[in-house]
N, CA, C and O atoms as a GROMACS GRO file, in nm:
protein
  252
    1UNK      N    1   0.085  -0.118   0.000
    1UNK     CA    2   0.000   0.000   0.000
    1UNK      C    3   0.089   0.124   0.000
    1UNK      O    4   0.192   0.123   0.067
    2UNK      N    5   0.052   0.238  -0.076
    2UNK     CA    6   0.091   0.328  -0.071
    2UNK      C    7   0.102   0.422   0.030
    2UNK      O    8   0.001   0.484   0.066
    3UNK      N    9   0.233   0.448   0.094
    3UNK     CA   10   0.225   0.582   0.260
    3UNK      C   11   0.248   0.670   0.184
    3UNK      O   12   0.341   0.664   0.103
    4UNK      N   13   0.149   0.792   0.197
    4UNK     CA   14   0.228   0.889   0.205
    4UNK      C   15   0.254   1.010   0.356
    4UNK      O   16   0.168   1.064   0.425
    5UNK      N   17   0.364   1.015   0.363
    5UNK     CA   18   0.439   1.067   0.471
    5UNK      C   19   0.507   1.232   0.486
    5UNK      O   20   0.575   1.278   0.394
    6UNK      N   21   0.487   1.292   0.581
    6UNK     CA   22   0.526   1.472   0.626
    6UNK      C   23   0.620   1.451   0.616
    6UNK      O   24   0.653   1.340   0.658
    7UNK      N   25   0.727   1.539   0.555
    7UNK     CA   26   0.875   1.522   0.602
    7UNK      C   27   0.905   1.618   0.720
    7UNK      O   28   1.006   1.606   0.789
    8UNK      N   29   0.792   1.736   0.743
    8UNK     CA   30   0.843   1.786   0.860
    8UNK      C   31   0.810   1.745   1.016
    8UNK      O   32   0.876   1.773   1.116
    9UNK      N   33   0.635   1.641   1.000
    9UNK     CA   34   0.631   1.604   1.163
    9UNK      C   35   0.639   1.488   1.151
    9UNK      O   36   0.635   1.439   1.264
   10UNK      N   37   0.656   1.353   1.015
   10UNK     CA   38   0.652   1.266   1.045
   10UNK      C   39   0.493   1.184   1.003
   10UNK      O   40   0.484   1.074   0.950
   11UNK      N   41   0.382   1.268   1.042
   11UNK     CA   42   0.241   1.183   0.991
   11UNK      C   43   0.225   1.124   0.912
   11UNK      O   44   0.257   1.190   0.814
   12UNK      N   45   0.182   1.000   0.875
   12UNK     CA   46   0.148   0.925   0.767
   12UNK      C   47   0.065   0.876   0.751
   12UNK      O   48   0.026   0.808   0.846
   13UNK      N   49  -0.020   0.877   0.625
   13UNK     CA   50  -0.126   0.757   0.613
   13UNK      C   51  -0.128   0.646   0.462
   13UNK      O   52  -0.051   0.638   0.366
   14UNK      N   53  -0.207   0.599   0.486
   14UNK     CA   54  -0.257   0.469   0.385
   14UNK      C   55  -0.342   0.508   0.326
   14UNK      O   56  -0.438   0.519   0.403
   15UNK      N   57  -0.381   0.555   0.178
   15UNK     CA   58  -0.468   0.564   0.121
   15UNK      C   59  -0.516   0.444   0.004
   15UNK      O   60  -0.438   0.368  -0.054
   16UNK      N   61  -0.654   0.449  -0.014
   16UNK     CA   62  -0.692   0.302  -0.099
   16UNK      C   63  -0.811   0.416  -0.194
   16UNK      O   64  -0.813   0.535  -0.162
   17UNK      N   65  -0.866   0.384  -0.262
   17UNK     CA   66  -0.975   0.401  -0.357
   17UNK      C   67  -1.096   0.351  -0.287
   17UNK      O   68  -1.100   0.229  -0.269
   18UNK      N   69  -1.189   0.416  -0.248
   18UNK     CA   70  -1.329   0.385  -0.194
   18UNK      C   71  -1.391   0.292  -0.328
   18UNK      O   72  -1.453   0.192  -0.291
   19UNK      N   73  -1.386   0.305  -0.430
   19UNK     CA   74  -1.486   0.262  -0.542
   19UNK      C   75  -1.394   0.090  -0.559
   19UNK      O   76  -1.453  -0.019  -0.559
   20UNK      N   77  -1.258   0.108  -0.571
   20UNK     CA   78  -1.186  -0.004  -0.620
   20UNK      C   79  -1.104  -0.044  -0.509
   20UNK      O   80  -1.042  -0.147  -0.535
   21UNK      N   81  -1.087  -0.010  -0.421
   21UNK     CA   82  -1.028  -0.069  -0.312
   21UNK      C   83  -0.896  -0.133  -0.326
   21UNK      O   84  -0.843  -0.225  -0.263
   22UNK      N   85  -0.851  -0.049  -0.440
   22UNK     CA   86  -0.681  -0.027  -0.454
   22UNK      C   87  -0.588   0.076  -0.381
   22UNK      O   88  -0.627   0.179  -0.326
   23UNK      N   89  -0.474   0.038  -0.388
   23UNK     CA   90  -0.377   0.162  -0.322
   23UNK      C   91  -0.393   0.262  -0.398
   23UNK      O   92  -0.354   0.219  -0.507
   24UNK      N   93  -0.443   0.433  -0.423
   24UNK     CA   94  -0.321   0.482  -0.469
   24UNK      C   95  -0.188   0.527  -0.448
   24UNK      O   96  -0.116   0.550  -0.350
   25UNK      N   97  -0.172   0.536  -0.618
   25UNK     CA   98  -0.036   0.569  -0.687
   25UNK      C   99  -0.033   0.741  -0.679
   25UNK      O  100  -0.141   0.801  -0.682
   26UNK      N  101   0.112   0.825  -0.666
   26UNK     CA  102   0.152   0.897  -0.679
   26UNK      C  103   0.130   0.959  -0.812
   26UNK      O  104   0.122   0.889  -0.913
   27UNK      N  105   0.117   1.117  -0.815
   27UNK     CA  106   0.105   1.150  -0.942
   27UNK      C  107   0.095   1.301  -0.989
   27UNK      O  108   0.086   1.367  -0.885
   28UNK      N  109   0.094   1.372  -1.081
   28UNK     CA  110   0.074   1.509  -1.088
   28UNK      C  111  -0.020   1.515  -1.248
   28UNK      O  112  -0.022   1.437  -1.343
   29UNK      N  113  -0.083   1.631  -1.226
   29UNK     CA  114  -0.149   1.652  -1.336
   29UNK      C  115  -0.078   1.809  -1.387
   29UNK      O  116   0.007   1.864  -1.316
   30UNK      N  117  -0.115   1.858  -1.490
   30UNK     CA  118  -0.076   1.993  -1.533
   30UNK      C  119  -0.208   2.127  -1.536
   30UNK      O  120  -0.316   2.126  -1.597
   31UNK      N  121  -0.163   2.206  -1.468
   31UNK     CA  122  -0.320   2.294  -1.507
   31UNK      C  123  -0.322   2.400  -1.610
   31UNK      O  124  -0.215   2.433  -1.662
   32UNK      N  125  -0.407   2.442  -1.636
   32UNK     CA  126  -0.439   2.559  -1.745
   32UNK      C  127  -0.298   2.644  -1.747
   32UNK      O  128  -0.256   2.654  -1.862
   33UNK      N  129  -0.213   2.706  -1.650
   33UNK     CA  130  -0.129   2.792  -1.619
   33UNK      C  131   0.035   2.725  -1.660
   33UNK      O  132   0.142   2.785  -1.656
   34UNK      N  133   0.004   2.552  -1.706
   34UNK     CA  134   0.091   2.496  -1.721
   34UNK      C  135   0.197   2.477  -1.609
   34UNK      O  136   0.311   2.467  -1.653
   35UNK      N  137   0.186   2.470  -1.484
   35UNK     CA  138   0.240   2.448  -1.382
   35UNK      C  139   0.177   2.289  -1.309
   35UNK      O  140   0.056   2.267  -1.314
   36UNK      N  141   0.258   2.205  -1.255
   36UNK     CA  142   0.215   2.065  -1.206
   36UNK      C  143   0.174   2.077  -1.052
   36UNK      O  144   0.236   2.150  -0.975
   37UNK      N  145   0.052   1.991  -1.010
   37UNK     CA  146  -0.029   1.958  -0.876
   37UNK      C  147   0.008   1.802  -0.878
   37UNK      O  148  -0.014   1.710  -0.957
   38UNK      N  149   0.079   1.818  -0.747
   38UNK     CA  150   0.071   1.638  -0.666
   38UNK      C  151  -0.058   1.608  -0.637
   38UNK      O  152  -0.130   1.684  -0.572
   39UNK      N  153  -0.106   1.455  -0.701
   39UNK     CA  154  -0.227   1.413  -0.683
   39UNK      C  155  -0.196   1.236  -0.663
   39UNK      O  156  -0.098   1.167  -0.688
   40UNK      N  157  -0.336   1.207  -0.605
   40UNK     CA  158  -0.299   1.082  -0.570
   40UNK      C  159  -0.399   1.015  -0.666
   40UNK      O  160  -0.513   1.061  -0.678
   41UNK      N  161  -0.352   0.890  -0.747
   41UNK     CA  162  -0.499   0.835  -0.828
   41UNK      C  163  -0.501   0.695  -0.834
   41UNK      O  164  -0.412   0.620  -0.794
   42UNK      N  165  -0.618   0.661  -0.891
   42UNK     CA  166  -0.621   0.517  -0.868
   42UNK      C  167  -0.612   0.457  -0.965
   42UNK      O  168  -0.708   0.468  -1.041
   43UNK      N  169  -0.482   0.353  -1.015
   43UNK     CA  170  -0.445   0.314  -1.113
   43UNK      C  171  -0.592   0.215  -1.201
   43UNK      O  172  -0.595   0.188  -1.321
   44UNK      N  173  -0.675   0.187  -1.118
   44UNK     CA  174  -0.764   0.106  -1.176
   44UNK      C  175  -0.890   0.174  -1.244
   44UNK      O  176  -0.927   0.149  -1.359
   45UNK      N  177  -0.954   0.269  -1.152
   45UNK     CA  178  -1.063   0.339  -1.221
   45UNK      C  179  -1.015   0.493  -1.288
   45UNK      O  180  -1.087   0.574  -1.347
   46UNK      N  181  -0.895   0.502  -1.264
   46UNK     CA  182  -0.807   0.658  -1.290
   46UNK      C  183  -0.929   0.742  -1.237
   46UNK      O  184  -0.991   0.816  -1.312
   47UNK      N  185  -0.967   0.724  -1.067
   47UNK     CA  186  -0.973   0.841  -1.011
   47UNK      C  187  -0.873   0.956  -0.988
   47UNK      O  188  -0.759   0.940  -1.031
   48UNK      N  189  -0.908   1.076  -0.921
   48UNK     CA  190  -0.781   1.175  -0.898
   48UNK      C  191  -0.832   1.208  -0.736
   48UNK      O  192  -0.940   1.178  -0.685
   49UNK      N  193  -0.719   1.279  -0.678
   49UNK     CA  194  -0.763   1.336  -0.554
   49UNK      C  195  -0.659   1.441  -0.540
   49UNK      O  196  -0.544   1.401  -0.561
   50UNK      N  197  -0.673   1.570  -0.508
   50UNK     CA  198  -0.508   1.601  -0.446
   50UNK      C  199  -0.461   1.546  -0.347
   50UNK      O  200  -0.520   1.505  -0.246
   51UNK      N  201  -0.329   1.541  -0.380
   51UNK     CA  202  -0.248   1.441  -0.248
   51UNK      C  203  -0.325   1.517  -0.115
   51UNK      O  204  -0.414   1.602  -0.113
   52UNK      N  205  -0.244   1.442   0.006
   52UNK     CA  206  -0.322   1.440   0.097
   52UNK      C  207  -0.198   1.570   0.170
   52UNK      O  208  -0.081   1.534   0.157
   53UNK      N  209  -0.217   1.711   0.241
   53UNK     CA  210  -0.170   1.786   0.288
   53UNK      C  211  -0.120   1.730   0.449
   53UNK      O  212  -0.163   1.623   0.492
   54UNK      N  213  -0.027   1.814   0.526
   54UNK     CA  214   0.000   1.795   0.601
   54UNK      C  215   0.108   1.925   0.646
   54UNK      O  216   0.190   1.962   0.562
   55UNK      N  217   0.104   1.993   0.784
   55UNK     CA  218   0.201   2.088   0.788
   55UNK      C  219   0.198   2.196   0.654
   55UNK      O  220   0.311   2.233   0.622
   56UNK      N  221   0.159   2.215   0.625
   56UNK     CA  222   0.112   2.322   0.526
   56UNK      C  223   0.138   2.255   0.331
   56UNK      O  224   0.115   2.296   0.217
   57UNK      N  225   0.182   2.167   0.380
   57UNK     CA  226   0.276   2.095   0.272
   57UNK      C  227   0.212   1.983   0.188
   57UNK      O  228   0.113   1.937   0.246
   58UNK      N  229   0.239   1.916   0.052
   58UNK     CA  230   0.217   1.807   0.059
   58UNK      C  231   0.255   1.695   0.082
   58UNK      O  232   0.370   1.686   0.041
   59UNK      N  233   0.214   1.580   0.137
   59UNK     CA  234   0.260   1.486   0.156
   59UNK      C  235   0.370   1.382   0.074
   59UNK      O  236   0.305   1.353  -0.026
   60UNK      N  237   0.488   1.318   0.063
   60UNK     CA  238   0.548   1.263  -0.013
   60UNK      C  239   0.502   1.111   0.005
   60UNK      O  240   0.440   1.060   0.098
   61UNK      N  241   0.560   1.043  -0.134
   61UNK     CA  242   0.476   0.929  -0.138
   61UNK      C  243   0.621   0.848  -0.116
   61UNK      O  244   0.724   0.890  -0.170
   62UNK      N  245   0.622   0.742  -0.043
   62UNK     CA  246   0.705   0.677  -0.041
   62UNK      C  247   0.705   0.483  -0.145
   62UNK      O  248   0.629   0.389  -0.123
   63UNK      N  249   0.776   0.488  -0.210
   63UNK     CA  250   0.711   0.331  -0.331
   63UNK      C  251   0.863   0.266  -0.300
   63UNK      O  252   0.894   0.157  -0.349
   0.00000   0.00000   0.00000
């Protein structure tokens, strides 16, 4: 399963897909402004989510 983890306090969690009950995978999309967002998605139904925040930050994914 996928952690993703704070690098500044340490918090971590486990995220899965409610619909498919897979891990997600790490990921970024591009927006209109052409600049990239960390998102987390689910390799099976290619949901999206933004990654999960923490400490003002986003979370890193550890694989």
């Amino acid at each position: 399963m996928e952690t993703y983890s704070c690098e500044k306090c340490g918090m971590s969690v486990n995220a899965t897909c409610g619909k498919c009950d897979v891990p997600l995978e790490n990921g970024h999309i591009t927006i209109d402004d052409g600049s990239q967002v960390q998102v987390s998605k689910c390799p099976s139904c290619e949901g999206k989510i933004k990654s999960p925040l923490c400490c003002g930050e986003d979370m890193t994914c550890s694989v």
